[in-house]
mmCIF file of the N, C-alpha and C atoms, coordinates in Angstrom:
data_MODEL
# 
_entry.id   MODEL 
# 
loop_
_atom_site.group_PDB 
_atom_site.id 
_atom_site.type_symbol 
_atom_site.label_atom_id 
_atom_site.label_alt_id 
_atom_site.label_comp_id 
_atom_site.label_asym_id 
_atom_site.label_entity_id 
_atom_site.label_seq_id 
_atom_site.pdbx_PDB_ins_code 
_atom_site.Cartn_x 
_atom_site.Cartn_y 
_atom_site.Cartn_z 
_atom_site.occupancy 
_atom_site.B_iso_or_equiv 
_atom_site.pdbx_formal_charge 
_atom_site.auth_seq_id 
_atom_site.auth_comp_id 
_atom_site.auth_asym_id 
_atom_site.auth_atom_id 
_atom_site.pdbx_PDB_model_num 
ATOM 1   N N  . UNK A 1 1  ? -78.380 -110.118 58.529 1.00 0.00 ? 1  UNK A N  1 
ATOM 2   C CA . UNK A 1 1  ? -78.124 -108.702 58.404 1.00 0.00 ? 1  UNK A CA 1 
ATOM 3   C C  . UNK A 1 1  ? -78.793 -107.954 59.556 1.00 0.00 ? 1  UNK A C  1 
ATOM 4   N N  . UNK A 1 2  ? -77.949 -106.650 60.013 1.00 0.00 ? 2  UNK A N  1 
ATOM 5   C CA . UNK A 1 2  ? -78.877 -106.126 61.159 1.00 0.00 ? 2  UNK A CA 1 
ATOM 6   C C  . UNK A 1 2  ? -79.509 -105.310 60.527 1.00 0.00 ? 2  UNK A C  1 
ATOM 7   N N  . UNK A 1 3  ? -80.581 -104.693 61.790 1.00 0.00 ? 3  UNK A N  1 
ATOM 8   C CA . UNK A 1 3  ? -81.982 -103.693 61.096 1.00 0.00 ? 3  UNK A CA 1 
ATOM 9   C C  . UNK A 1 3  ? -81.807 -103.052 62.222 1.00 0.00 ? 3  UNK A C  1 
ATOM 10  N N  . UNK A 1 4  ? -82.071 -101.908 61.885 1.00 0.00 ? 4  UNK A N  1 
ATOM 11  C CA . UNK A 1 4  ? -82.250 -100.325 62.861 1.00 0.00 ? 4  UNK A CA 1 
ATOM 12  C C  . UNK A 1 4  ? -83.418 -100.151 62.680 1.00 0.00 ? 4  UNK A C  1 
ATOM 13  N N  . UNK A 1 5  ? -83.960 -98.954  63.672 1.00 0.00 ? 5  UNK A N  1 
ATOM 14  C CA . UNK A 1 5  ? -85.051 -98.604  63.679 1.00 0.00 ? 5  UNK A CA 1 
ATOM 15  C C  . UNK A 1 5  ? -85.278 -97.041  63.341 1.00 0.00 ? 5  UNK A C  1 
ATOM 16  N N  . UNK A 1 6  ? -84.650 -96.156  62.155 1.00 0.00 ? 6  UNK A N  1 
ATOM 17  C CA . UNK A 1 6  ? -84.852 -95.235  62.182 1.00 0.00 ? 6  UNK A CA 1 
ATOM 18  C C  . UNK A 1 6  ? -86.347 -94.089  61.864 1.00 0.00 ? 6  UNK A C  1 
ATOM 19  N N  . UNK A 1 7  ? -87.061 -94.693  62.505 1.00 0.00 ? 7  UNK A N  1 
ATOM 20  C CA . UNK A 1 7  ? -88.403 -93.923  62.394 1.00 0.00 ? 7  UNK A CA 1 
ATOM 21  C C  . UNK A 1 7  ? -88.189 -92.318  63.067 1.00 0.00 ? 7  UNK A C  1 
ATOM 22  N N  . UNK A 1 8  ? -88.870 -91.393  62.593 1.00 0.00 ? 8  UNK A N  1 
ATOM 23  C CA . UNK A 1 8  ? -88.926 -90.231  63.178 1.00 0.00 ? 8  UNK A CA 1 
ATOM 24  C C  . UNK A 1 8  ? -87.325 -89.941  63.055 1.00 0.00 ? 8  UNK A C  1 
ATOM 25  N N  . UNK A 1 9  ? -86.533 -90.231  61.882 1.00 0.00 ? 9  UNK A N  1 
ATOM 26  C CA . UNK A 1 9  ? -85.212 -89.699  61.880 1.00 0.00 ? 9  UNK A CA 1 
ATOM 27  C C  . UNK A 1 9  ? -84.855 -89.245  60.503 1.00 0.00 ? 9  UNK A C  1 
ATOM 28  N N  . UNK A 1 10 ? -83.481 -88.302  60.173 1.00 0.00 ? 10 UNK A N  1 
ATOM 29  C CA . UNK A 1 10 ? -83.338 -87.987  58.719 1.00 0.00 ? 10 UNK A CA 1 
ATOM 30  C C  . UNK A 1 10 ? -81.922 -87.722  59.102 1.00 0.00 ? 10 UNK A C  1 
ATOM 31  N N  . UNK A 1 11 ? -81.663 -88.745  58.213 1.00 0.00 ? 11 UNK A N  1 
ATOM 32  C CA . UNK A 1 11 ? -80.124 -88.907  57.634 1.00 0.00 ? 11 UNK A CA 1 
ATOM 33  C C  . UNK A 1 11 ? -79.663 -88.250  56.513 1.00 0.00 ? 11 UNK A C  1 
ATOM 34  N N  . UNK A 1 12 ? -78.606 -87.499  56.630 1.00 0.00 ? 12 UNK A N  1 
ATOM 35  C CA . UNK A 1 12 ? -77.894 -86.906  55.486 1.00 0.00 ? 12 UNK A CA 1 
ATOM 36  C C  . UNK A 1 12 ? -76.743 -88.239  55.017 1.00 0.00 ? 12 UNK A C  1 
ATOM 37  N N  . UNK A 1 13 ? -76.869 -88.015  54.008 1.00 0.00 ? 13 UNK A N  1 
ATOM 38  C CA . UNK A 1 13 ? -75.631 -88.847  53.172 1.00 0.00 ? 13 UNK A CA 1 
ATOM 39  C C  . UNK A 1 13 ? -75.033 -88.111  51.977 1.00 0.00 ? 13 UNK A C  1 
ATOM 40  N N  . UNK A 1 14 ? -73.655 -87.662  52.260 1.00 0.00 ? 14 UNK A N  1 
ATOM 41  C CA . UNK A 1 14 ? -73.176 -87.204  51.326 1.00 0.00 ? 14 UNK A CA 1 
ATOM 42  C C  . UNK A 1 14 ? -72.471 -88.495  50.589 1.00 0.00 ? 14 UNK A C  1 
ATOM 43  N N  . UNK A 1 15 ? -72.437 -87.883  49.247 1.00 0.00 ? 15 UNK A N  1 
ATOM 44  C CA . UNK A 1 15 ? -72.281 -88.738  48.148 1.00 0.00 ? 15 UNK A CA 1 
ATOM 45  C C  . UNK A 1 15 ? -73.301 -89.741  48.107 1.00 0.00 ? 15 UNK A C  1 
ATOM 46  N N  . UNK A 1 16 ? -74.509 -89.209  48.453 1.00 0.00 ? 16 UNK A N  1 
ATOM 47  C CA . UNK A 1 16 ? -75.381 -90.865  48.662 1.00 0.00 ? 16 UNK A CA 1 
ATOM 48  C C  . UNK A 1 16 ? -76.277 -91.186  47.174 1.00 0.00 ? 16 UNK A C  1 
ATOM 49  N N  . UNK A 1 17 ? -75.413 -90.380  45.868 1.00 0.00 ? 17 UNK A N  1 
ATOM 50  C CA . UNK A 1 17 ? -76.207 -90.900  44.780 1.00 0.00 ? 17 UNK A CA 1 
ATOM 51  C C  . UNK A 1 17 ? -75.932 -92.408  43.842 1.00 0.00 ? 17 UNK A C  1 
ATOM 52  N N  . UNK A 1 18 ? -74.949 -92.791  44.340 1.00 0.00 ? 18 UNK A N  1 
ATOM 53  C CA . UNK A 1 18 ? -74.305 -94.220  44.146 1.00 0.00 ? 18 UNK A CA 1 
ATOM 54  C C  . UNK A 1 18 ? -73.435 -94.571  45.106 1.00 0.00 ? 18 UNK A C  1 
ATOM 55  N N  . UNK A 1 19 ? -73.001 -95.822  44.788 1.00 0.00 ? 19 UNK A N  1 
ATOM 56  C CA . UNK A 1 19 ? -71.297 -96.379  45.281 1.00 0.00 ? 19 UNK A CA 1 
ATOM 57  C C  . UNK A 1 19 ? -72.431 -96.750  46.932 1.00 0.00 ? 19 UNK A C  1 
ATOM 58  N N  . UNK A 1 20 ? -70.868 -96.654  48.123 1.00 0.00 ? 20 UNK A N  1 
ATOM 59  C CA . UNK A 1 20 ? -71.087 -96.863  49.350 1.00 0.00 ? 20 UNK A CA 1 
ATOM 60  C C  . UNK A 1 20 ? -72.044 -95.717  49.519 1.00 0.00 ? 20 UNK A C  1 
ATOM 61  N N  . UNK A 1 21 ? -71.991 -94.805  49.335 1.00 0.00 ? 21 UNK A N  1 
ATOM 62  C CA . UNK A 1 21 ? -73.385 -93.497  49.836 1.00 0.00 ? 21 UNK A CA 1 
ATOM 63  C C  . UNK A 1 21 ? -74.746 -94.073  49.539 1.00 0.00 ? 21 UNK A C  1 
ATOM 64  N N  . UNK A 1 22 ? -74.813 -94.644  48.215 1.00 0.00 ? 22 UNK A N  1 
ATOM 65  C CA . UNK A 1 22 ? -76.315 -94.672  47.672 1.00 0.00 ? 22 UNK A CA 1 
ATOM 66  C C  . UNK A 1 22 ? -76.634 -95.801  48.541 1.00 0.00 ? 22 UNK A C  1 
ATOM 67  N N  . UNK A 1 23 ? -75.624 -96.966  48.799 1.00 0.00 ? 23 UNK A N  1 
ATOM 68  C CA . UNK A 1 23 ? -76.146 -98.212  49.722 1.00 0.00 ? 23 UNK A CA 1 
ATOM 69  C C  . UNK A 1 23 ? -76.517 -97.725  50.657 1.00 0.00 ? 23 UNK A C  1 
ATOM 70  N N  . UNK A 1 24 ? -76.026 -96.972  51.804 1.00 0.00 ? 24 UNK A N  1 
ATOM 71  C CA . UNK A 1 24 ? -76.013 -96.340  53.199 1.00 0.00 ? 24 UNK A CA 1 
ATOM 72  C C  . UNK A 1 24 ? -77.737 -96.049  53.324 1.00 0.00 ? 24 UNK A C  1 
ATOM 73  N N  . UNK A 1 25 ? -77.619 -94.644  52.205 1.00 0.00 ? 25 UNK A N  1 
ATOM 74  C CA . UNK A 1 25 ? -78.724 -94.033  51.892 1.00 0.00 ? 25 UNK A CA 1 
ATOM 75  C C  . UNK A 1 25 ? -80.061 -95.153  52.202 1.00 0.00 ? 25 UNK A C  1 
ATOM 76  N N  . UNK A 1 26 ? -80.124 -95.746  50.609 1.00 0.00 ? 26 UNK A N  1 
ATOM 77  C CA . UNK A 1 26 ? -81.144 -97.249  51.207 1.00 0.00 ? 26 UNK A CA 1 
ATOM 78  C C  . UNK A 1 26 ? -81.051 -97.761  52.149 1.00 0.00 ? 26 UNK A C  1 
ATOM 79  N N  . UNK A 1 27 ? -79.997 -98.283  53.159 1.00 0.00 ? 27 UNK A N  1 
ATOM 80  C CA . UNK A 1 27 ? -80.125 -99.104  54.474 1.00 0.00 ? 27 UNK A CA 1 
ATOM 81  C C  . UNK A 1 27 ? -80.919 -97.735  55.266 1.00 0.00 ? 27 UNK A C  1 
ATOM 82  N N  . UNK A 1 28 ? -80.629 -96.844  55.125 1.00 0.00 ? 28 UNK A N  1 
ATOM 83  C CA . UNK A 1 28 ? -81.461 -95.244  56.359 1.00 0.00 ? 28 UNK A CA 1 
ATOM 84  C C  . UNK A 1 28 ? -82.648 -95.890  55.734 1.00 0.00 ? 28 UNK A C  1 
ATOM 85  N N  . UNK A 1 29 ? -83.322 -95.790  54.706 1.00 0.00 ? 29 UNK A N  1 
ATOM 86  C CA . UNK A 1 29 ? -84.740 -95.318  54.106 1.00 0.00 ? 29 UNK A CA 1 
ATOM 87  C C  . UNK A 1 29 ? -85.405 -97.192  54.682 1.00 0.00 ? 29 UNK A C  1 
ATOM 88  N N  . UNK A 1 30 ? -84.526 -97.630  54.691 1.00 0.00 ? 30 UNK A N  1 
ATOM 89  C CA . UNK A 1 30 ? -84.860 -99.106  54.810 1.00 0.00 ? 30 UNK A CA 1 
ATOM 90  C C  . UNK A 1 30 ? -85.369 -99.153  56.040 1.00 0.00 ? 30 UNK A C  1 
ATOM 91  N N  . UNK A 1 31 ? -84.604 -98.335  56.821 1.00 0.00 ? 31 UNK A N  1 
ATOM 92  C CA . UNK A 1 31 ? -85.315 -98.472  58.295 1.00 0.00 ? 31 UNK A CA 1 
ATOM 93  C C  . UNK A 1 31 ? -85.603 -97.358  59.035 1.00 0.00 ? 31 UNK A C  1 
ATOM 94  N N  . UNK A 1 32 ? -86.545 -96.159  57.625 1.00 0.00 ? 32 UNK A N  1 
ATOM 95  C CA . UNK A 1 32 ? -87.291 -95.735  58.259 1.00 0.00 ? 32 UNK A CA 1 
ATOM 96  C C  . UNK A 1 32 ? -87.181 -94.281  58.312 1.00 0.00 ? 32 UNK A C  1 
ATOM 97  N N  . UNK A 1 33 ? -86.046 -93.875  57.883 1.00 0.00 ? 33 UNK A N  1 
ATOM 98  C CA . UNK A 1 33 ? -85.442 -92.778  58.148 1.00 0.00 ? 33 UNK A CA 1 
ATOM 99  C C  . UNK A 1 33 ? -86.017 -92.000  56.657 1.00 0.00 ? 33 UNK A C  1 
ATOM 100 N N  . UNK A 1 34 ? -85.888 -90.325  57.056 1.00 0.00 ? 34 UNK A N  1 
ATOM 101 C CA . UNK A 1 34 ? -86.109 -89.655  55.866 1.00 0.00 ? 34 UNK A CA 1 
ATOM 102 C C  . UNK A 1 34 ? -84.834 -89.131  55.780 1.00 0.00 ? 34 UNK A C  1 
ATOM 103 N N  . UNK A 1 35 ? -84.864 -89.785  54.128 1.00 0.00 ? 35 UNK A N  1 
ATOM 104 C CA . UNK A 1 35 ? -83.240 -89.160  53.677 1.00 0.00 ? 35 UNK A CA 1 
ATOM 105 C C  . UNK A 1 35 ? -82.790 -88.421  52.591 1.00 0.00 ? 35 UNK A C  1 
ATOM 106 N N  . UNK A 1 36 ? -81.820 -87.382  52.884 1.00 0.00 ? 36 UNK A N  1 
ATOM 107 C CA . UNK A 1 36 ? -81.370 -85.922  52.208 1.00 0.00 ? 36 UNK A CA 1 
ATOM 108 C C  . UNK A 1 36 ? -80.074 -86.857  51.688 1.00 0.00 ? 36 UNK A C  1 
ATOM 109 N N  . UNK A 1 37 ? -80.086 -86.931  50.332 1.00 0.00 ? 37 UNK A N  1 
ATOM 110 C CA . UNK A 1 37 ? -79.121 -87.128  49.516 1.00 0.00 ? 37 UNK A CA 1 
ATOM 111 C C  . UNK A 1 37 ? -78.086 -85.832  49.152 1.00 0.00 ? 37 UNK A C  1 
ATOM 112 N N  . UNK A 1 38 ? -77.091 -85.648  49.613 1.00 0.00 ? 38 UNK A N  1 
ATOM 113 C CA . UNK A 1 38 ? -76.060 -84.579  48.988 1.00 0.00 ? 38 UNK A CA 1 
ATOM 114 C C  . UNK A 1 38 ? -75.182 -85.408  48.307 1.00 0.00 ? 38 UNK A C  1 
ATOM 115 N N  . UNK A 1 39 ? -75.063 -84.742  46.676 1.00 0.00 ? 39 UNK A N  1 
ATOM 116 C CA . UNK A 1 39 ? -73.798 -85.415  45.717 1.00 0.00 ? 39 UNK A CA 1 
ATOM 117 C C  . UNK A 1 39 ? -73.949 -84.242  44.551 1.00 0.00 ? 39 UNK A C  1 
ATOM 118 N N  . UNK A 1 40 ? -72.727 -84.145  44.295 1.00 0.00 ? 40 UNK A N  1 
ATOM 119 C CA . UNK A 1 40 ? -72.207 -83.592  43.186 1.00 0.00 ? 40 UNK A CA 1 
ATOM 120 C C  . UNK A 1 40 ? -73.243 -83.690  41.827 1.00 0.00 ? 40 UNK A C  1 
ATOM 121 N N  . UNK A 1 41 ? -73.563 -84.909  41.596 1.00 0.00 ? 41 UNK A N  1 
ATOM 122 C CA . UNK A 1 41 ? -74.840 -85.385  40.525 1.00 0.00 ? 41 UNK A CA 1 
ATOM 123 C C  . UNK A 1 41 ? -76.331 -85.285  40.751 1.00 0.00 ? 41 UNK A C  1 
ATOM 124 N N  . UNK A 1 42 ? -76.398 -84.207  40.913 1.00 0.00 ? 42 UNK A N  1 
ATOM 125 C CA . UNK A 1 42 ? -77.611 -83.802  41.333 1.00 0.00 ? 42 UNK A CA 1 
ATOM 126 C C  . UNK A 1 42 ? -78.760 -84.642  40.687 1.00 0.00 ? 42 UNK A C  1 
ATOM 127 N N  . UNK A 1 43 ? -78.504 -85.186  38.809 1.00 0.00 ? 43 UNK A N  1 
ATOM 128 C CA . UNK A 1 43 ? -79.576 -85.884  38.165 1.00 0.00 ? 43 UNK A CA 1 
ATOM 129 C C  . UNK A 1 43 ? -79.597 -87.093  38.575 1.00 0.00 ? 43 UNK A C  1 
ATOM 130 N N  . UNK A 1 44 ? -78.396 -87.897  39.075 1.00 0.00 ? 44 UNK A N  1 
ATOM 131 C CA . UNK A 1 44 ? -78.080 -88.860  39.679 1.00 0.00 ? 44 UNK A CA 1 
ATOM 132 C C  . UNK A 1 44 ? -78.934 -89.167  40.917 1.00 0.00 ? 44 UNK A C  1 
ATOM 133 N N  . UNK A 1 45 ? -78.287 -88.378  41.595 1.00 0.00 ? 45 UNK A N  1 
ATOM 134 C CA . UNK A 1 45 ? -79.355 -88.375  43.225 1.00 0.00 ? 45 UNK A CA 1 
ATOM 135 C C  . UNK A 1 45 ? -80.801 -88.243  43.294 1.00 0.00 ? 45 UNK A C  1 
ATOM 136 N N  . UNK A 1 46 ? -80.878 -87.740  41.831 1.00 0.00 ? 46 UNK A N  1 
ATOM 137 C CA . UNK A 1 46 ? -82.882 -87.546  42.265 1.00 0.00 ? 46 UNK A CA 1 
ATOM 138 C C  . UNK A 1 46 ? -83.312 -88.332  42.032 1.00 0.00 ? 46 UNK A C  1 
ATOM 139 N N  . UNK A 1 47 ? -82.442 -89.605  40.893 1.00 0.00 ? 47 UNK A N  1 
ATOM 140 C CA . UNK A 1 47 ? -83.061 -90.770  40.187 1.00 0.00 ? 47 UNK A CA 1 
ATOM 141 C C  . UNK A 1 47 ? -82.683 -91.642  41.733 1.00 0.00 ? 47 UNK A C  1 
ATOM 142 N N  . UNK A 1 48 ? -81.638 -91.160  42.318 1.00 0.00 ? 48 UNK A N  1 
ATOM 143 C CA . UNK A 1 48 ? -81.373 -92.774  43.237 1.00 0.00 ? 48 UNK A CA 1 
ATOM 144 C C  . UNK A 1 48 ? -82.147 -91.930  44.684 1.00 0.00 ? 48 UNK A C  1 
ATOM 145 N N  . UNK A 1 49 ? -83.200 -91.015  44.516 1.00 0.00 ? 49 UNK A N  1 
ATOM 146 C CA . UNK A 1 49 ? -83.886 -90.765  45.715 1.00 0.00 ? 49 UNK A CA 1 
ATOM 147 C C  . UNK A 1 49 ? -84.960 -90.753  45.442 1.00 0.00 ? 49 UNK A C  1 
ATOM 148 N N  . UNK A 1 50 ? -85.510 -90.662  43.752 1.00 0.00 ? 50 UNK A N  1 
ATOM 149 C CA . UNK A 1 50 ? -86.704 -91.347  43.858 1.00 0.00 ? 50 UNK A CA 1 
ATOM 150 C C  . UNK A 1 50 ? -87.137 -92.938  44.006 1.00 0.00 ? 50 UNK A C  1 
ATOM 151 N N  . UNK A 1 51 ? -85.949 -93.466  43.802 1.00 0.00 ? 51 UNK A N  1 
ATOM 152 C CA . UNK A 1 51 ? -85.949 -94.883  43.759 1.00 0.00 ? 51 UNK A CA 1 
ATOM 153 C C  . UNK A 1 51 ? -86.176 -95.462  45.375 1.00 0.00 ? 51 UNK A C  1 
ATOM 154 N N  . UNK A 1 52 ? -85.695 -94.530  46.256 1.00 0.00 ? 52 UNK A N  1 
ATOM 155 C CA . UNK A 1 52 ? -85.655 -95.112  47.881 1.00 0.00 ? 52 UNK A CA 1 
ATOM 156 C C  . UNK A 1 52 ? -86.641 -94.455  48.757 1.00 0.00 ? 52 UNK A C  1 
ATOM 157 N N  . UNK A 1 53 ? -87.693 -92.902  48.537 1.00 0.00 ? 53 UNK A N  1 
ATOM 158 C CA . UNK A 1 53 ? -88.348 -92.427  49.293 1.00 0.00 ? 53 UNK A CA 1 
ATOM 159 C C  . UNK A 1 53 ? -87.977 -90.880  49.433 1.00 0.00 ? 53 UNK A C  1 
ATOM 160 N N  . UNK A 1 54 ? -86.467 -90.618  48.940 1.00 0.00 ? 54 UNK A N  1 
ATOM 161 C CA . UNK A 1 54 ? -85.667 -89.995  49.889 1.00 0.00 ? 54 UNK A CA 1 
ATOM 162 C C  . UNK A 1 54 ? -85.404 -88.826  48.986 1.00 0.00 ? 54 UNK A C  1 
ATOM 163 N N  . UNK A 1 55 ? -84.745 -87.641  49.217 1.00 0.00 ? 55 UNK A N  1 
ATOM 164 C CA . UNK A 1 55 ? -84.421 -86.270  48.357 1.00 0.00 ? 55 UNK A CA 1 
ATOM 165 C C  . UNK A 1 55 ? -83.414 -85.836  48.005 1.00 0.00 ? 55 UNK A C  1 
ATOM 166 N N  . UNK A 1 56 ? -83.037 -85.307  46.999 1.00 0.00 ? 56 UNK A N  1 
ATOM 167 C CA . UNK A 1 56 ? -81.823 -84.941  46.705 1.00 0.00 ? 56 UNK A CA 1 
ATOM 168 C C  . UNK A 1 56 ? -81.583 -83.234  46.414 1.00 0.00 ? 56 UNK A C  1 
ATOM 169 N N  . UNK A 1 57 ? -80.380 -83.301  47.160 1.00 0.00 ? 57 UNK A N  1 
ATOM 170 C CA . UNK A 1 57 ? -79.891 -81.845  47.123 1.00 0.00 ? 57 UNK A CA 1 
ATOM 171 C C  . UNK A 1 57 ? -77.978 -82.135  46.371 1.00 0.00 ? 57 UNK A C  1 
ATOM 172 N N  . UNK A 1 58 ? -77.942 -80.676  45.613 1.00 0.00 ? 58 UNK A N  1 
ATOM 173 C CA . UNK A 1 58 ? -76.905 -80.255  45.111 1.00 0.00 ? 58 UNK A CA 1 
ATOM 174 C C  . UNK A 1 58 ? -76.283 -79.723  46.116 1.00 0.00 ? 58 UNK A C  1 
ATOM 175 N N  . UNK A 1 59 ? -74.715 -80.971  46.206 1.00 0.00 ? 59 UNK A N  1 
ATOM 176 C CA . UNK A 1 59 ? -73.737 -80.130  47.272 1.00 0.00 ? 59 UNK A CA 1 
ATOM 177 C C  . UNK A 1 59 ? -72.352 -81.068  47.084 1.00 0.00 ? 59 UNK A C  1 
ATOM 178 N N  . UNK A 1 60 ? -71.689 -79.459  47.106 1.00 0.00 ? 60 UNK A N  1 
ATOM 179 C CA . UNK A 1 60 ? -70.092 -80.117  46.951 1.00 0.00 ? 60 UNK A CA 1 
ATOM 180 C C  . UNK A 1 60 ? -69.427 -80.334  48.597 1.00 0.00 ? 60 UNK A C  1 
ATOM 181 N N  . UNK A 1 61 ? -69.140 -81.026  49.422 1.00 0.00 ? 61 UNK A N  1 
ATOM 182 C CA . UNK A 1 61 ? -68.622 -80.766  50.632 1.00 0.00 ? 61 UNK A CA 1 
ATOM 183 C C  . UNK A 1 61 ? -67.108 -80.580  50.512 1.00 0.00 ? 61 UNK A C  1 
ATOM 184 N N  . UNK A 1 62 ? -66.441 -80.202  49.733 1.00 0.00 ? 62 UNK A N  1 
ATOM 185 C CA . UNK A 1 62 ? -65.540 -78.771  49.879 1.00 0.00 ? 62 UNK A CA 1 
ATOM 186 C C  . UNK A 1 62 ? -65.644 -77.983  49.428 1.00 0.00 ? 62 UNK A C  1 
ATOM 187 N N  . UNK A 1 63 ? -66.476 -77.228  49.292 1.00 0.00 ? 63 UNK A N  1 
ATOM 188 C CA . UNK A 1 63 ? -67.580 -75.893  49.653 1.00 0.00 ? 63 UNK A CA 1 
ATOM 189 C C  . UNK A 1 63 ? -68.121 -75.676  50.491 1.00 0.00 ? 63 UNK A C  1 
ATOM 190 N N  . UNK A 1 64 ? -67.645 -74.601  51.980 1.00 0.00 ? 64 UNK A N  1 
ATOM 191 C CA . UNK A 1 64 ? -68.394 -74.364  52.848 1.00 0.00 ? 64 UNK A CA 1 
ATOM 192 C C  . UNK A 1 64 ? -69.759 -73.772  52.410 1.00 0.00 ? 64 UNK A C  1 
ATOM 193 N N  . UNK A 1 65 ? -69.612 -72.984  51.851 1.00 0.00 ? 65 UNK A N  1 
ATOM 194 C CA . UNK A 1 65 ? -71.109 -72.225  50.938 1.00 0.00 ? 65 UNK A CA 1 
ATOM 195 C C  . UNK A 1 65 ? -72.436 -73.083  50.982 1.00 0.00 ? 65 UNK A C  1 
ATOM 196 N N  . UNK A 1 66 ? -71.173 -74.347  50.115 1.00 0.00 ? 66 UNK A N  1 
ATOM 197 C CA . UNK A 1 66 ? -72.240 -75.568  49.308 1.00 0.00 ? 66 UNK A CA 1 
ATOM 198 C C  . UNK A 1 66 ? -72.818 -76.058  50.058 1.00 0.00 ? 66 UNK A C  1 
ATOM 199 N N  . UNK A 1 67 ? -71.845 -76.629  51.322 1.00 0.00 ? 67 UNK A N  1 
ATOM 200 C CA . UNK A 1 67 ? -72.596 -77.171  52.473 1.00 0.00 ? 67 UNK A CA 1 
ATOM 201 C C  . UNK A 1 67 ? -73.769 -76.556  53.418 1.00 0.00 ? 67 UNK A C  1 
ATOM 202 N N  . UNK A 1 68 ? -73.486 -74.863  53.356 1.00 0.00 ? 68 UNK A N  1 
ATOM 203 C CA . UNK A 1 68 ? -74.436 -74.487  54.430 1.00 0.00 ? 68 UNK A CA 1 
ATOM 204 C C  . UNK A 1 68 ? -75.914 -74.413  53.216 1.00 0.00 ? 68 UNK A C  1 
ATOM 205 N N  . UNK A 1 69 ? -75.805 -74.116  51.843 1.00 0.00 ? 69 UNK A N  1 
ATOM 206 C CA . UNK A 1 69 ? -76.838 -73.799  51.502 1.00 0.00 ? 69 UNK A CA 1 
ATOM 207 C C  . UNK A 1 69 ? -77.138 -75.273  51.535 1.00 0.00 ? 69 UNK A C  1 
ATOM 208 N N  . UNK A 1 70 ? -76.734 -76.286  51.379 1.00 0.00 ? 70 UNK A N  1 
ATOM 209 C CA . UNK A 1 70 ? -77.426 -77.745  51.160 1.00 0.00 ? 70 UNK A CA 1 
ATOM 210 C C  . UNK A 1 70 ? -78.018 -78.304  52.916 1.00 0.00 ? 70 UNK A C  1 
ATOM 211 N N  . UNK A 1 71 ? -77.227 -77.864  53.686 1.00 0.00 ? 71 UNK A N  1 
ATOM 212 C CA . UNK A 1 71 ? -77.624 -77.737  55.024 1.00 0.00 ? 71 UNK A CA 1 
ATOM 213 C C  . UNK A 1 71 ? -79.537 -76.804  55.444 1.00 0.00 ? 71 UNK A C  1 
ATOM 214 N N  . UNK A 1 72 ? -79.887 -75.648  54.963 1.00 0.00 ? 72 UNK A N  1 
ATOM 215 C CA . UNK A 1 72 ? -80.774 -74.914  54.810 1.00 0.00 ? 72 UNK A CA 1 
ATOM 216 C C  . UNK A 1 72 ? -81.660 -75.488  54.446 1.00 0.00 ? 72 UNK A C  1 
ATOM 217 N N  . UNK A 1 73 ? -81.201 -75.936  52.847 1.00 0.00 ? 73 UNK A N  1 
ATOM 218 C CA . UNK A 1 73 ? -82.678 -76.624  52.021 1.00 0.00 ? 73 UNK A CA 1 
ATOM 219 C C  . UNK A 1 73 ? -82.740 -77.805  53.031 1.00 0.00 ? 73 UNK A C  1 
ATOM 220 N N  . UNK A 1 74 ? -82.012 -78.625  53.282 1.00 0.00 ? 74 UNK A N  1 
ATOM 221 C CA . UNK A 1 74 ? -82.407 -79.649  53.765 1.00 0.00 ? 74 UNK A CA 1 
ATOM 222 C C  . UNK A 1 74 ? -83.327 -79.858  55.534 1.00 0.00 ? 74 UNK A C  1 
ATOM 223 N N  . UNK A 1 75 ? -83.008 -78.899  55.813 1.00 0.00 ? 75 UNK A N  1 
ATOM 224 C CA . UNK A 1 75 ? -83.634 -78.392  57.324 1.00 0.00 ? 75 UNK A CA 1 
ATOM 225 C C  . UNK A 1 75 ? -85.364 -77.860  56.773 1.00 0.00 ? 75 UNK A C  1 
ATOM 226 N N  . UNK A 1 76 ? -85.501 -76.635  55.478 1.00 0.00 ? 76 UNK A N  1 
ATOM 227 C CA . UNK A 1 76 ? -86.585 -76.430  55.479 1.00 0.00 ? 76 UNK A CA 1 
ATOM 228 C C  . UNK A 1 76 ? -87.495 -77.442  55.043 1.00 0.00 ? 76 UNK A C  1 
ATOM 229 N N  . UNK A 1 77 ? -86.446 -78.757  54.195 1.00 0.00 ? 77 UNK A N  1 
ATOM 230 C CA . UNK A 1 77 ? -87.846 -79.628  53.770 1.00 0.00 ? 77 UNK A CA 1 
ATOM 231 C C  . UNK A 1 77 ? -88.168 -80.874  54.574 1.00 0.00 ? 77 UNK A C  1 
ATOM 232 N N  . UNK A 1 78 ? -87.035 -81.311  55.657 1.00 0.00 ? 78 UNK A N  1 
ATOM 233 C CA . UNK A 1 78 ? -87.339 -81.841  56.920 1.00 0.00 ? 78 UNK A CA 1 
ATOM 234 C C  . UNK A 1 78 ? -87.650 -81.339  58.010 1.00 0.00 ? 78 UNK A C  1 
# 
């Protein structure tokens, strides 16, 4: 398997509270990265971002709104 080196980095992953997102999510945190979970399941994402390091924000991405306010929080806490 390959390994990245994401130190000093923060990955957004939308949908990253399961499925292909939540894997992604863990491979970022795996190597290093601080990661902003955006998904619809907000209770979802906090359980699968406390599980990896990483944070979860409420966001629909077809919602421009959703996106810029999930964009904001996620800038002030990285």
């Amino acid at each position: 398997m390959n390994t990245y080196d994401f130190t000093d980095r923060v990955a957004v992953v939308t949908g990253g509270a399961q499925g292909i997102g939540g894997t992604v999510a863990k491979a970022f945190s795996d190597g290093g990265a601080k990661v902003a979970l955006w998904d619809l399941d907000r209770t979802l994402a906090d359980r699968h971002a406390e599980a990896i390091g990483g944070q979860a924000f409420s966001c629909d991405v077809a919602d421009f709104a959703s996106v810029e306010s999930a964009h904001k929080a996620t800038v002030e806490a990285f």
